[in-house]
N, CA, C and O atoms as CSV, one atom per row, in Angstrom:
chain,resi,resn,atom,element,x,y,z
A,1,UNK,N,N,-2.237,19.368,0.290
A,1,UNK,CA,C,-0.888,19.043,0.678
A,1,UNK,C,C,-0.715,17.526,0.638
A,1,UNK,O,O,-1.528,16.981,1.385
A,2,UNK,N,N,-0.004,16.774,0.075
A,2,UNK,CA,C,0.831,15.322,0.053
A,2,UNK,C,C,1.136,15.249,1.252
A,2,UNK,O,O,2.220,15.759,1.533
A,3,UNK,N,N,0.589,14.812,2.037
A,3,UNK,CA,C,1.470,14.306,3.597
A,3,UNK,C,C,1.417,12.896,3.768
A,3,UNK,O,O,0.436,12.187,3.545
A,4,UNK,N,N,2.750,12.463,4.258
A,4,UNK,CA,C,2.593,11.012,4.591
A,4,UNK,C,C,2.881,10.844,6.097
A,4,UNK,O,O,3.501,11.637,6.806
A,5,UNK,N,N,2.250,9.521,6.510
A,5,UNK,CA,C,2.135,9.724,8.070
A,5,UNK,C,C,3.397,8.277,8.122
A,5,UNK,O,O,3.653,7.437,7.260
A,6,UNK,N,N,3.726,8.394,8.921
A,6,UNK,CA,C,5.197,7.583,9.356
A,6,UNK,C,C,4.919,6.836,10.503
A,6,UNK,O,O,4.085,7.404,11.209
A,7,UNK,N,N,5.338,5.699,10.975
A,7,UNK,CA,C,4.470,5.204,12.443
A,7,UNK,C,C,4.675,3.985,12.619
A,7,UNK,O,O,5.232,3.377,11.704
A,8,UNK,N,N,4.379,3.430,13.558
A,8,UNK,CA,C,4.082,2.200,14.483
A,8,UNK,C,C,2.948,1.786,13.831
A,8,UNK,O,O,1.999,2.570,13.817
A,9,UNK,N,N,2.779,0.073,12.957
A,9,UNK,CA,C,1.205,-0.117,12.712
A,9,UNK,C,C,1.787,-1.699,13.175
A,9,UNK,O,O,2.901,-2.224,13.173
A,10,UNK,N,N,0.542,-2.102,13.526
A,10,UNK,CA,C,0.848,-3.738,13.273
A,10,UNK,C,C,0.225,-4.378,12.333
A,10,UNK,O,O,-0.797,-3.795,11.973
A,11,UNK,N,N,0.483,-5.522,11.701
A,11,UNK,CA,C,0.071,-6.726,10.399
A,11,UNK,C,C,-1.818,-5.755,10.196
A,11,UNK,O,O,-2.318,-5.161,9.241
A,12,UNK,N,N,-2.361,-6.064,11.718
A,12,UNK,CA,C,-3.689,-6.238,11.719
A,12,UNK,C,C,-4.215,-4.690,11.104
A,12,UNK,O,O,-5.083,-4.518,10.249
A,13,UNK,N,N,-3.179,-3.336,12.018
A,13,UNK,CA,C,-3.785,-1.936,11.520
A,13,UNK,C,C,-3.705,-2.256,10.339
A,13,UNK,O,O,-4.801,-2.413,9.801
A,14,UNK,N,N,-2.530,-2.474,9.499
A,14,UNK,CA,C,-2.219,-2.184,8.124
A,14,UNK,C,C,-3.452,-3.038,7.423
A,14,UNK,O,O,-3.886,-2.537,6.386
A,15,UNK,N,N,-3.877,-3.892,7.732
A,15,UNK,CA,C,-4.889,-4.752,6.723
A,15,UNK,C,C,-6.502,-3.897,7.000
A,15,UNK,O,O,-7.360,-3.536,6.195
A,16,UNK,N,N,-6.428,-3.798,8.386
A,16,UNK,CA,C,-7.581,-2.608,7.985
A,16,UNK,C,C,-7.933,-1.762,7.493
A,16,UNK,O,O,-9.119,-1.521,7.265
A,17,UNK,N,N,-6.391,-0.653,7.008
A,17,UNK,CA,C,-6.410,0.544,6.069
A,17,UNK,C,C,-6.498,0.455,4.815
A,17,UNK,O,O,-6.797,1.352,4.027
A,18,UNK,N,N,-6.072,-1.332,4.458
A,18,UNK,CA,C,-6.214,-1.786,3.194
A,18,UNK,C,C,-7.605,-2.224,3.140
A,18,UNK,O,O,-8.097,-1.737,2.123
A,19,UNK,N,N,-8.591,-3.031,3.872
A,19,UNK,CA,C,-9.871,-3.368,3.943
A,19,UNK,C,C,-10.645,-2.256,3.616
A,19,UNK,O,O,-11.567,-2.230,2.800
A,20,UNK,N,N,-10.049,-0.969,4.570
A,20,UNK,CA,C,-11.438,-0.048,4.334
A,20,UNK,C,C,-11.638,0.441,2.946
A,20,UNK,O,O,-12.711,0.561,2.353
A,21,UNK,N,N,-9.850,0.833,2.307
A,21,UNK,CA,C,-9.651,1.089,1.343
A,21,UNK,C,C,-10.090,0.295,-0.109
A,21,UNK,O,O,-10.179,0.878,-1.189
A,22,UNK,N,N,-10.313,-0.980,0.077
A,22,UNK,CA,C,-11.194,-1.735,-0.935
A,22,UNK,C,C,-12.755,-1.675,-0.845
A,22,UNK,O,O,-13.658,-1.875,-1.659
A,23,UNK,N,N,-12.705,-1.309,0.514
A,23,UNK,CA,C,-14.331,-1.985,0.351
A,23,UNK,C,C,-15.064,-0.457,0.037
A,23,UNK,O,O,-16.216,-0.366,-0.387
A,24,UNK,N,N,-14.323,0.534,0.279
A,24,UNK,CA,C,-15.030,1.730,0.324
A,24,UNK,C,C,-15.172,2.735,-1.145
A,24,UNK,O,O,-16.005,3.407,-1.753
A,25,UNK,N,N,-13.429,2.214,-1.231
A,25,UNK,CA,C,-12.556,2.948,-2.545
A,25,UNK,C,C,-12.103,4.219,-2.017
A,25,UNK,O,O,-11.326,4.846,-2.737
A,26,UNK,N,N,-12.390,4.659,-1.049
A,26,UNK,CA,C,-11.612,5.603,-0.585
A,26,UNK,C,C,-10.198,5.910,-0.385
A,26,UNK,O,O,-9.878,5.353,0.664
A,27,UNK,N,N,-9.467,6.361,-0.749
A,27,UNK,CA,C,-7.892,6.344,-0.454
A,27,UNK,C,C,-7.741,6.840,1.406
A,27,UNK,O,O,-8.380,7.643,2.087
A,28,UNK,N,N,-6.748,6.046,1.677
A,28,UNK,CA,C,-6.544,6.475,3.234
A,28,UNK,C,C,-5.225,6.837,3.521
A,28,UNK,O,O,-4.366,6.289,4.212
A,29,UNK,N,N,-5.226,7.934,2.814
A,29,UNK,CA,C,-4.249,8.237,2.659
A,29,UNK,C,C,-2.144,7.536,3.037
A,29,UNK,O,O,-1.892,6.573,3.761
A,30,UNK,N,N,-1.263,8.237,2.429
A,30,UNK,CA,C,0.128,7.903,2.377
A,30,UNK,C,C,0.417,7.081,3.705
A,30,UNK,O,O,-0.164,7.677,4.612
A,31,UNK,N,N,0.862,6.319,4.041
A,31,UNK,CA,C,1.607,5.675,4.699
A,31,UNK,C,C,2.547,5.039,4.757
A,31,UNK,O,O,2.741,4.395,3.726
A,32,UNK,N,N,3.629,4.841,5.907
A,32,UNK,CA,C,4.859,4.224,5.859
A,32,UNK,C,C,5.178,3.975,7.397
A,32,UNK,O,O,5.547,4.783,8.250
A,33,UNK,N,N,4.852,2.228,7.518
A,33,UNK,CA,C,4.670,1.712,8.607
A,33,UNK,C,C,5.896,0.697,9.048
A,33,UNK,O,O,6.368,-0.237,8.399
A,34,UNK,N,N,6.194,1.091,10.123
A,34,UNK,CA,C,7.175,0.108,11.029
A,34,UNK,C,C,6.644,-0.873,11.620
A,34,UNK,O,O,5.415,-0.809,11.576
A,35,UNK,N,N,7.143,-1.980,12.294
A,35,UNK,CA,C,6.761,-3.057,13.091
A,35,UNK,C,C,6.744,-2.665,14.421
A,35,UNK,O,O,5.845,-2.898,15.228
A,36,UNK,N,N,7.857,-2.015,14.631
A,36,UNK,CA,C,8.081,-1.553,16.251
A,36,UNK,C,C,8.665,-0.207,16.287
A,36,UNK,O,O,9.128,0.236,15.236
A,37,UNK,N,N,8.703,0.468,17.300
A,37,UNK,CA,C,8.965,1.736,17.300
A,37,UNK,C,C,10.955,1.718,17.504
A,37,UNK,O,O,11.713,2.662,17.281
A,38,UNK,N,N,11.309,0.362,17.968
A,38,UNK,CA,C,12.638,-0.138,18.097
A,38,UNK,C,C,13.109,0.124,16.990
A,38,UNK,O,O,14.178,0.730,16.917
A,39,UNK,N,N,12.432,-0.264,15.885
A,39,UNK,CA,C,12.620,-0.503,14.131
A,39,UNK,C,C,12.667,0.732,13.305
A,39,UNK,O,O,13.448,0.960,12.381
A,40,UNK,N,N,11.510,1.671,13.869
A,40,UNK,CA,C,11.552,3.095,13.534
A,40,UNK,C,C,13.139,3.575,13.488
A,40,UNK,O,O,13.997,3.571,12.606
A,41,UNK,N,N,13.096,4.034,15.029
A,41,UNK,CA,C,14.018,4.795,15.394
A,41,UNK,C,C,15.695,4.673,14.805
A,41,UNK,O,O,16.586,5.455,14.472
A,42,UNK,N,N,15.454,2.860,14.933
A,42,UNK,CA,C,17.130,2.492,14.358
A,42,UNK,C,C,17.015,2.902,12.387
A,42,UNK,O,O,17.960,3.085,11.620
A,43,UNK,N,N,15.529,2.932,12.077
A,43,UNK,CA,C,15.924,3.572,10.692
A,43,UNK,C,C,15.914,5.057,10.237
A,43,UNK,O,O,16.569,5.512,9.298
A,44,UNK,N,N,14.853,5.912,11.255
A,44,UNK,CA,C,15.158,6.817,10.965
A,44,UNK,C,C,15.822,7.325,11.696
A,44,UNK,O,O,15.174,7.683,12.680
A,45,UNK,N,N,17.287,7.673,11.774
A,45,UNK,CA,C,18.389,8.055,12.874
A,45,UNK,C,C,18.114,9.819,12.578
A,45,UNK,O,O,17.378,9.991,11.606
A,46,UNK,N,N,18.481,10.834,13.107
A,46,UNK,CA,C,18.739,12.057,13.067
A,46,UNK,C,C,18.951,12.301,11.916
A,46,UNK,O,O,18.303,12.966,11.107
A,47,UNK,N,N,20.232,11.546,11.793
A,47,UNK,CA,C,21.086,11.846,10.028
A,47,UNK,C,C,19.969,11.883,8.850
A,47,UNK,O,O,19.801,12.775,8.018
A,48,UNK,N,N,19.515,11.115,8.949
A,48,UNK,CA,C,18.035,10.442,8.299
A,48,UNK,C,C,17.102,11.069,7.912
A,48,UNK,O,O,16.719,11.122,6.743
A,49,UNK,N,N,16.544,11.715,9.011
A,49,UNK,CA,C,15.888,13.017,9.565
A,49,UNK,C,C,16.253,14.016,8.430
A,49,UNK,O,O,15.587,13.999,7.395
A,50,UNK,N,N,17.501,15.066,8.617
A,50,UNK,CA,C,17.945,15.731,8.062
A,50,UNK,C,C,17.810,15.740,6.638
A,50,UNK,O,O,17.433,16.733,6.014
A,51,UNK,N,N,18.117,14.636,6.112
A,51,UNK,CA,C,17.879,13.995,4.254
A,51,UNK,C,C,16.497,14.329,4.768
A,51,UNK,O,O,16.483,15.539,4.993
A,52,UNK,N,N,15.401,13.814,5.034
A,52,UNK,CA,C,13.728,13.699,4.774
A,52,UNK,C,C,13.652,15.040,4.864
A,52,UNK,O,O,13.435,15.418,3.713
A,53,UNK,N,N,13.707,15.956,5.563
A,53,UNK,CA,C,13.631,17.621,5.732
A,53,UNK,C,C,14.417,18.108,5.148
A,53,UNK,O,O,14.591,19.254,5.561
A,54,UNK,N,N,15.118,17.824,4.251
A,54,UNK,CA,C,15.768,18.804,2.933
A,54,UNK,C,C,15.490,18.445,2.008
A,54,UNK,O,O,15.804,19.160,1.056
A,55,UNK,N,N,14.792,17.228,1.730
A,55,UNK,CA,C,13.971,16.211,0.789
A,55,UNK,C,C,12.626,16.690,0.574
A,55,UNK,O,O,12.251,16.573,-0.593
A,56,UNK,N,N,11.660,17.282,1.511
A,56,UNK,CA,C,10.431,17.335,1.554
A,56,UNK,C,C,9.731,18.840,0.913
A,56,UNK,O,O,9.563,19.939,1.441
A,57,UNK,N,N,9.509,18.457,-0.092
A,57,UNK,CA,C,8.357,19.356,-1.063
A,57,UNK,C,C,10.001,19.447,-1.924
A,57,UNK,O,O,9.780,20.603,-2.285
A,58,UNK,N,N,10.955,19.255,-2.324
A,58,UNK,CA,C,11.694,19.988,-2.845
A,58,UNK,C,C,11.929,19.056,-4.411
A,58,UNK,O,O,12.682,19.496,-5.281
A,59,UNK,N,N,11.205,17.807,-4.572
A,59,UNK,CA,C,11.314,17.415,-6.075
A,59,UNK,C,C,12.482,16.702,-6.546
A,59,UNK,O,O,13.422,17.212,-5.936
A,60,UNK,N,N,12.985,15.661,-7.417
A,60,UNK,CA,C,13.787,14.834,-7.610
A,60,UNK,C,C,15.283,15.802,-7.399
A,60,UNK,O,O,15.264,17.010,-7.631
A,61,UNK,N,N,16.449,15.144,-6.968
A,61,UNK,CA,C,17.396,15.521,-6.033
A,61,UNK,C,C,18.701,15.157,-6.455
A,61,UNK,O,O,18.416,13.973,-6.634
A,62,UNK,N,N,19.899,15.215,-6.758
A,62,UNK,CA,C,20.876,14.283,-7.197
A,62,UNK,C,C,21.618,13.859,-5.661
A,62,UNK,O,O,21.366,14.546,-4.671
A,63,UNK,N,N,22.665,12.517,-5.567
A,63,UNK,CA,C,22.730,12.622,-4.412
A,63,UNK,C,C,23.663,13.483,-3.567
A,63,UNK,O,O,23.601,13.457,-2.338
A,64,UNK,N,N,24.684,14.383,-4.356
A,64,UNK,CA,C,25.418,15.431,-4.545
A,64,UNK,C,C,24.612,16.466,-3.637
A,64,UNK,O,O,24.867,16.741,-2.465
A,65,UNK,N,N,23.539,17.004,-4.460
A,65,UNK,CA,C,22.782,17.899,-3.986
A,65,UNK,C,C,22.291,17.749,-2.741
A,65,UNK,O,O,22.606,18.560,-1.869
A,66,UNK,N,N,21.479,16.730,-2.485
A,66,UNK,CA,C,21.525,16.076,-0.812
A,66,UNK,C,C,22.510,16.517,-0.250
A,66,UNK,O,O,22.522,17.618,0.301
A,67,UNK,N,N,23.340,15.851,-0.292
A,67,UNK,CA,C,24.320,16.516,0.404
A,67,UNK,C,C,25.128,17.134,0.583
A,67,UNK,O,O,26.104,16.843,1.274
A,68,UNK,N,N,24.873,18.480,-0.176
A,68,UNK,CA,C,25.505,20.009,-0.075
A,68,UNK,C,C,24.364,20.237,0.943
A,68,UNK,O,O,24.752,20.846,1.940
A,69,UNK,N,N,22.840,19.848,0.944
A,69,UNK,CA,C,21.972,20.858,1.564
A,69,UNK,C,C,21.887,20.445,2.911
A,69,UNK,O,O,21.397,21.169,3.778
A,70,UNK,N,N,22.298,19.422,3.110
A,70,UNK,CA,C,22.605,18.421,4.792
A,70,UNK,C,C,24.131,18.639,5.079
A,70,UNK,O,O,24.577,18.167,6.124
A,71,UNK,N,N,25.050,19.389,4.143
A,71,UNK,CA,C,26.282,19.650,4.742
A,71,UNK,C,C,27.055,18.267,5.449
A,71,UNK,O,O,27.593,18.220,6.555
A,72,UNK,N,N,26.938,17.297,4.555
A,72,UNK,CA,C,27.775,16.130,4.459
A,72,UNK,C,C,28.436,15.639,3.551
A,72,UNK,O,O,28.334,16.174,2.447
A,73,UNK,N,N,29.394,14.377,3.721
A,73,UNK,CA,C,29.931,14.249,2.716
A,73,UNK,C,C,28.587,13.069,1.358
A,73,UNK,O,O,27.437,12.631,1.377
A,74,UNK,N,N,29.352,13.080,0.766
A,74,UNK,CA,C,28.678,12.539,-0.443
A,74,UNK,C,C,28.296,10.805,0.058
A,74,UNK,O,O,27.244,10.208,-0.171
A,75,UNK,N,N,29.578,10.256,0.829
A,75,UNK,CA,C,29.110,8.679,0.422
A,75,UNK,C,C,28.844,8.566,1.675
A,75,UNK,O,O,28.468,7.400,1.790
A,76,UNK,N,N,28.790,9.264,3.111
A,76,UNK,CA,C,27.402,8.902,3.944
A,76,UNK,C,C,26.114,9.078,3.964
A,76,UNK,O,O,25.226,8.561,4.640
A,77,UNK,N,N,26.114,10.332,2.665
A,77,UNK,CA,C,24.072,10.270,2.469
A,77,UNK,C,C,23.841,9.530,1.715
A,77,UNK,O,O,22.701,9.070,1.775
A,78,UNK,N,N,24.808,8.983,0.555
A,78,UNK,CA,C,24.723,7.475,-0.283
A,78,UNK,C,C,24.210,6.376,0.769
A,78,UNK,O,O,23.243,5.655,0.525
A,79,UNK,N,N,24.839,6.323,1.791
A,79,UNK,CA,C,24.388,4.888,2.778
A,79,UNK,C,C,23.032,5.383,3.439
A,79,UNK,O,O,22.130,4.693,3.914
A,80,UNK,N,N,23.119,6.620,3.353
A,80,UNK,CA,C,21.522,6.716,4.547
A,80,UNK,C,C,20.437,6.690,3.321
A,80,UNK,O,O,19.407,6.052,3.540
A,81,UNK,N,N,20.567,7.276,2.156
A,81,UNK,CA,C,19.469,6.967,0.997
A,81,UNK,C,C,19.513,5.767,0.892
A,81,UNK,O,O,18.424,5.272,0.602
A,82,UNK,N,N,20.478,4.950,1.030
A,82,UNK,CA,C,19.726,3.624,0.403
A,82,UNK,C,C,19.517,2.792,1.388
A,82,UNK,O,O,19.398,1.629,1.004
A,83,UNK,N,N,19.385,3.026,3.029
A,83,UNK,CA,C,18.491,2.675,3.855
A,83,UNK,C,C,17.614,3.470,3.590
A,83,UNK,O,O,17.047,2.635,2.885
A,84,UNK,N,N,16.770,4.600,3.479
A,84,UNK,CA,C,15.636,5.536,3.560
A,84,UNK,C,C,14.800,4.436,2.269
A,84,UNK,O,O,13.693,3.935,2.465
A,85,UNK,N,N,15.726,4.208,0.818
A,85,UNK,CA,C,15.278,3.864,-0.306
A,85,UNK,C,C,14.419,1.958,-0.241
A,85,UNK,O,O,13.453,1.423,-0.784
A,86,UNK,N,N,15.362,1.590,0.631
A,86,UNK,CA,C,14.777,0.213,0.767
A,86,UNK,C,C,13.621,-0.131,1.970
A,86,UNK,O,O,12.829,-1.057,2.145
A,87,UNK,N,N,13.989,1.247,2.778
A,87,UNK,CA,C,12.109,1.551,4.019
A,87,UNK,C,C,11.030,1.496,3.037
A,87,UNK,O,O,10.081,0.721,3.157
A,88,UNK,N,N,11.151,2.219,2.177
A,88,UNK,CA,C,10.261,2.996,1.237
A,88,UNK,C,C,10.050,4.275,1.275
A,88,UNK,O,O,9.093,4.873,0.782
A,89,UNK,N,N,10.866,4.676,1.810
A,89,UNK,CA,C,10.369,5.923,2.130
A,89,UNK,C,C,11.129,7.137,1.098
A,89,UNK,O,O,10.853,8.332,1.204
A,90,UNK,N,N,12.208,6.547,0.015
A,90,UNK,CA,C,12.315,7.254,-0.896
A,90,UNK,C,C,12.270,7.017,-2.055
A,90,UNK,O,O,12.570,5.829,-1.936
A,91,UNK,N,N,12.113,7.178,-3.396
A,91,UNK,CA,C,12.291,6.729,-4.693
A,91,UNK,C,C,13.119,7.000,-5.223
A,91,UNK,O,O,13.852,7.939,-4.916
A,92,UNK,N,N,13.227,6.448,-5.944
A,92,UNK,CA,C,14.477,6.930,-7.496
A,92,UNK,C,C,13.630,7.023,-8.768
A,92,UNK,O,O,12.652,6.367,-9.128
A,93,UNK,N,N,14.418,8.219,-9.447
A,93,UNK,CA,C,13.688,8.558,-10.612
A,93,UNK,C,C,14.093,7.391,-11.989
A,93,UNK,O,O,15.170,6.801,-11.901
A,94,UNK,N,N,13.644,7.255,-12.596
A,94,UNK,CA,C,14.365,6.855,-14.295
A,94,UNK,C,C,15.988,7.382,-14.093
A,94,UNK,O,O,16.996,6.708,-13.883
A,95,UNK,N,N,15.802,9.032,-14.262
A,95,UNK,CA,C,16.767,10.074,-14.287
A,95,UNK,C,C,18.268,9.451,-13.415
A,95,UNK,O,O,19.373,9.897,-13.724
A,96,UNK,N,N,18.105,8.403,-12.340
A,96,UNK,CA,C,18.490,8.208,-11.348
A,96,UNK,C,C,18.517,9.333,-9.929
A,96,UNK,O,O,19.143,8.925,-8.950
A,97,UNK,N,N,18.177,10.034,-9.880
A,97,UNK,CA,C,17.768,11.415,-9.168
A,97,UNK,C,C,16.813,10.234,-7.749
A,97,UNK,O,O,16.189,9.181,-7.875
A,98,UNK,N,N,17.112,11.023,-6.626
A,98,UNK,CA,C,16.426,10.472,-5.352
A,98,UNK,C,C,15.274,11.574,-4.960
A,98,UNK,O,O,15.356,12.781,-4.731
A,99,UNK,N,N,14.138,10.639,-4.978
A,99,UNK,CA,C,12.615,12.125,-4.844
A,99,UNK,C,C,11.804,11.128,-3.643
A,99,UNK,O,O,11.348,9.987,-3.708
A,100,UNK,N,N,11.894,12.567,-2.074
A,100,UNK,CA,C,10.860,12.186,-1.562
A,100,UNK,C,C,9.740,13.115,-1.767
A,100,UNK,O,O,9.778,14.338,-1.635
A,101,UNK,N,N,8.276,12.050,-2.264
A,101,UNK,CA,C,7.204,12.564,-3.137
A,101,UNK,C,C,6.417,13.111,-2.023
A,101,UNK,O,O,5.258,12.783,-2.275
A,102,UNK,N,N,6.442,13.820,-0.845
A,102,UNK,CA,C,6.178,14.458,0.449
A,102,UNK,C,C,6.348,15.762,0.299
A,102,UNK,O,O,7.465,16.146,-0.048
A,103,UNK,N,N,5.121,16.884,0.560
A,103,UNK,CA,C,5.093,17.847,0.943
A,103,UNK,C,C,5.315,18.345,2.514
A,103,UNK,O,O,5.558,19.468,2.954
A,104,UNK,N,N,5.157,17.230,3.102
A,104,UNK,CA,C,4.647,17.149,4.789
A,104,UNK,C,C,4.728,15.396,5.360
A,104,UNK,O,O,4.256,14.421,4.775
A,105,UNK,N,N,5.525,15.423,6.748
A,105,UNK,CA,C,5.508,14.777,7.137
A,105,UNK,C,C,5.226,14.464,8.399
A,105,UNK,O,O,5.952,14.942,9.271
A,106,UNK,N,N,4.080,13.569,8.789
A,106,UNK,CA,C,3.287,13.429,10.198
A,106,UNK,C,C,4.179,12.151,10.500
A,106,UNK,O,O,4.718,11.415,9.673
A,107,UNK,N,N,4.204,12.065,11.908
A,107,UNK,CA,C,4.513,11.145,12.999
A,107,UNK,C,C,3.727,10.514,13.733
A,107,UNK,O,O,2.962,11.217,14.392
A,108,UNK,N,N,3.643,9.346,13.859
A,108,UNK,CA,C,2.108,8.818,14.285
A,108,UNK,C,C,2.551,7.240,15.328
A,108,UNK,O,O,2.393,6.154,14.769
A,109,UNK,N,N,2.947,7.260,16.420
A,109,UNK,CA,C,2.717,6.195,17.047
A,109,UNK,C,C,2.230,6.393,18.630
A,109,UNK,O,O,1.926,7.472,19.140
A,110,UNK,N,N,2.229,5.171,19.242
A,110,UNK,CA,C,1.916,5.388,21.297
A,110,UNK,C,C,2.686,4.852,21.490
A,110,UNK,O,O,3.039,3.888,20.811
A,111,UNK,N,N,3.484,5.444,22.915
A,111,UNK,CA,C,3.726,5.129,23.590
A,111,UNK,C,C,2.972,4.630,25.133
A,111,UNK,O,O,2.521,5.352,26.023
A,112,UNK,N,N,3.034,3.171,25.054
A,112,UNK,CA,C,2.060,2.378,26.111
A,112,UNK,C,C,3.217,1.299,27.004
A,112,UNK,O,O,4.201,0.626,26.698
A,113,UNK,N,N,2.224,1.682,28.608
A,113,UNK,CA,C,3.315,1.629,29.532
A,113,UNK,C,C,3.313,-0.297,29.506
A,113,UNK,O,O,2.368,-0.786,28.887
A,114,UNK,N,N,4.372,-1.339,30.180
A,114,UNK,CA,C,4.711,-2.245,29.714
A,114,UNK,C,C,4.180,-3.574,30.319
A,114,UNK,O,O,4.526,-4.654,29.838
């Protein structure tokens, strides 16, 4: 299964997943990391949500199609793809078609008291 894990990392996690990943050659696996969980949340809103889970395992997408299957109109999943598109968290084909390359999607941060 393609799963990518979504999350809270800081400068330092992320250079370690890249360290281990050179020094080992091991892939460590998909990731897509926020700064703060503040940063998360304001990008992935609900709406957001909805696109990634009608997006996931289902293969390049038009943005039409998105949103017949999220039951919205056309030019608010235009604005939430191209926040999702500039996270990274979606691509565009050649085709122009929007593909998230995700079979599965994990959630990965702490909450630590202040």
């Amino acid at each position: 299964m393609n799963t990518v894990t979504i999350g809270v990392s800081s400068i330092e996690e992320i250079s370690e997943r890249f360290l281990e990943a050179w020094n080992t050659g091991k892939p460590q696996g998909a990731y897509r990391s926020f700064a703060t969980q503040e940063l998360l949340w304001k990008t992935l809103t609900s709406k957001r949500w909805e696109i990634l889970r009608a997006m996931t395992g289902a293969g390049p997408l038009t943005l039409r199609e998105t949103a017949r299957r999220v039951g919205r109109d056309v030019k608010g999943v235009h604005s939430d793809v191209h926040v999702l598109l500039n996270a990274g968290l979606l691509d565009k084909t050649e085709e122009g078609k929007i593909l998230f390359p995700f079979d599965a999607v994990h959630v990965d941060f702490m909450l630590k008291a202040a």
